[in-house]
LUMKEVEX-483858 format. One line per 4 residues: their letters; for each residue x, y, z of C-alpha. Coordinates in pm, 1 decimal, always signed. Layout:
N
a = X/Y/Z; ...
//
This chain:
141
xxxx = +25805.7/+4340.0/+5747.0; +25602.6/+4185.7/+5431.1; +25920.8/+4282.5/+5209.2; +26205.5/+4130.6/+5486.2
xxxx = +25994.1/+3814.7/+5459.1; +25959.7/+3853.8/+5057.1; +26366.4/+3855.2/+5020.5; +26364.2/+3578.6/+5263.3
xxxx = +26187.7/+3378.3/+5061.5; +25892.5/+3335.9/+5280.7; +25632.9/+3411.3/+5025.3; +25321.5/+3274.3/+5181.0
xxxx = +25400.8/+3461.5/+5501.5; +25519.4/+3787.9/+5320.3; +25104.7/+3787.7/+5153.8; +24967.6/+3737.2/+5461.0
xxxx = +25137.6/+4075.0/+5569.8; +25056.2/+4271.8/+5317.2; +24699.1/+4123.4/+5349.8; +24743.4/+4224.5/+5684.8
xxxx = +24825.6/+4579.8/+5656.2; +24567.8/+4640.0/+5382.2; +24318.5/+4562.4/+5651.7; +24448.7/+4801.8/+5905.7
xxxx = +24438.0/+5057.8/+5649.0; +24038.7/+4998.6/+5550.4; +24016.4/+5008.2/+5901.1; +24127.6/+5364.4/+5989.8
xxxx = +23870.8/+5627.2/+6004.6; +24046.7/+5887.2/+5731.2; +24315.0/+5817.2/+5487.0; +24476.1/+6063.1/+5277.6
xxxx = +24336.2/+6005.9/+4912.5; +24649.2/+5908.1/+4774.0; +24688.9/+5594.3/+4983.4; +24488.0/+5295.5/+4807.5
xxxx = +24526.4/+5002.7/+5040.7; +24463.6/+4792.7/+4688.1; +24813.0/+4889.6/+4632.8; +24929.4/+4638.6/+4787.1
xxxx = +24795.6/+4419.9/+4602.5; +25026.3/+4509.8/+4327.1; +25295.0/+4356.0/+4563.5; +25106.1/+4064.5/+4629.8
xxxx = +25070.5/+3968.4/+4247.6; +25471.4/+4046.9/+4238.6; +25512.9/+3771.6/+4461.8; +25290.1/+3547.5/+4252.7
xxxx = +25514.2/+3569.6/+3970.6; +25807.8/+3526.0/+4193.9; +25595.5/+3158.9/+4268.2; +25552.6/+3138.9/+3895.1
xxxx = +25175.8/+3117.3/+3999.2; +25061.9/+3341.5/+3671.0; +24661.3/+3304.9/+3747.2; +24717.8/+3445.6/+4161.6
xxxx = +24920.8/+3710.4/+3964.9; +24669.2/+3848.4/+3730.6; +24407.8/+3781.3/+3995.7; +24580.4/+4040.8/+4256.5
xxxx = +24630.0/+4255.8/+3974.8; +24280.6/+4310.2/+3845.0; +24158.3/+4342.7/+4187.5; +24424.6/+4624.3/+4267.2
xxxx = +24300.4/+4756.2/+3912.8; +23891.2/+4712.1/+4004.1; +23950.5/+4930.1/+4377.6; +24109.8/+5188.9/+4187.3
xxxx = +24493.7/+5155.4/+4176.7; +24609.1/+5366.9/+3913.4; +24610.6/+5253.5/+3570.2; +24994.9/+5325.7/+3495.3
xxxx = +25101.4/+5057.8/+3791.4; +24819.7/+4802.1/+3650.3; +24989.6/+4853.7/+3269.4; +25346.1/+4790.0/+3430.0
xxxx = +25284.4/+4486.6/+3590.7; +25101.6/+4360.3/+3316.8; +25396.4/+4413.5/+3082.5; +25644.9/+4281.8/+3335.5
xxxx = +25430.7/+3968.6/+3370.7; +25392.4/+3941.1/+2992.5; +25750.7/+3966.6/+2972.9; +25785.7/+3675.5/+3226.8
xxxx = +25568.6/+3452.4/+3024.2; +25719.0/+3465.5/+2704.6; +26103.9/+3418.2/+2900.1; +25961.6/+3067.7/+2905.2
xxxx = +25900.6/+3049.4/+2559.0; +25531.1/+3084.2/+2602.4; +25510.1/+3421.2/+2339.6; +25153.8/+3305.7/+2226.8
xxxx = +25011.6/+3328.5/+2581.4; +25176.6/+3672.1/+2659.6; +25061.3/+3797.7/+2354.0; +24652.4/+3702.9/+2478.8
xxxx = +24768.5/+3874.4/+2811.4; +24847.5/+4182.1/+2685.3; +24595.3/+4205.1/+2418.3; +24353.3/+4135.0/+2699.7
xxxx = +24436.9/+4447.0/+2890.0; +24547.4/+4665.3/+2530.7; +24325.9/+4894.2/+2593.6; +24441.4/+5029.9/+2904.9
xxxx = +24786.5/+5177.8/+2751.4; +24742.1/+5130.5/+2374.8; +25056.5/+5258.5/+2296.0; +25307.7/+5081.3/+2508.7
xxxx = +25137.4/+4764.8/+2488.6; +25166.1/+4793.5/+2071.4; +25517.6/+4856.9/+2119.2; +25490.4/+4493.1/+2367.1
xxxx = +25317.5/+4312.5/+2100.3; +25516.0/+4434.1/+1789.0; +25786.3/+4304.6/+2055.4; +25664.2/+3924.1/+2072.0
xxxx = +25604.1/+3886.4/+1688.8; +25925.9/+3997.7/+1623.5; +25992.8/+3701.0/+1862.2; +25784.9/+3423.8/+1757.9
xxxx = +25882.7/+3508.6/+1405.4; +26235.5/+3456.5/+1500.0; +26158.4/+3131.5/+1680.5; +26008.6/+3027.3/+1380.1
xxxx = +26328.5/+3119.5/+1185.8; +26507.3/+2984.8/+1441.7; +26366.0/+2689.3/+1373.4; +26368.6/+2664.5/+973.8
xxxx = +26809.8/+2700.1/+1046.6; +26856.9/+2468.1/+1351.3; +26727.3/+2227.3/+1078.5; +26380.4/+2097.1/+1213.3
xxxx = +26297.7/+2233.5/+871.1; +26531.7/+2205.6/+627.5; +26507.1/+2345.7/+274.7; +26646.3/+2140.4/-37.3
xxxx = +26945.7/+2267.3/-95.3; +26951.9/+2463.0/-436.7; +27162.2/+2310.6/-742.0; +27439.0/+2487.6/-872.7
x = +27500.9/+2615.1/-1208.9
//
């Protein structure tokens, strides 16, 4: 039901759901060791970003990453949100976010970083061409 609501746009209504189900689950009496009701807190940050609400985002991801969700799903949706950020020309900021959680997946997160100064460089070239920074144009012989 949380996800019909989701594609419906119906964010607030969709968390409440999940929110919802996560409860039932804590409730039951045995649950197979796979199922981490913090899962669905992955979801919940998902819709966060969705909202563009970046600090509910992280939030329902480090709690989903404190009760145990499994540190592969934490890296993705770090690197998804990082990748989010610096769509909207905000490289510097995803650059703290994933050096903030580096340490969890050294390796891809590099490979993220490396990414976003390749970026930022290029914005900054970017910049030097479109003219905000002109050189002198060079004599010739």
């Amino acid at each position: 039901k949380a996800e019909i609501l989701r594609s419906q746009g119906k964010f607030a209504e969709a968390i409440g759901e999940y929110r919802a189900h996560m409860q039932y689950l804590r409730g039951l009496k045995s649950l197979p060791n796979e199922l981490n009701p913090s899962f669905y807190n992955l979801a919940i940050g998902d819709i966060f970003v969705e909202m563009n609400d970046i600090p509910a985002a992280l939030s329902s991801y480090q709690t989903a990453a404190d009760e145990g969700v499994a540190k592969d799903s934490i890296v993705d949706r770090v690197r998804t949100l990082a990748r989010h950020i610096s769509a909207q020309g905000r490289h510097e900021e995803a650059m703290q976010l994933l050096e903030k959680y580096q340490e969890l997946d050294p390796l891809l997160i590099d490979s993220d970083l490396d990414t976003l100064h390749k970026a930022i460089i290029w914005k900054q070239d970017g910049q030097f061409i479109s003219g905000t920074r002109t050189p002198e144009p060079k004599p010739t012989p």
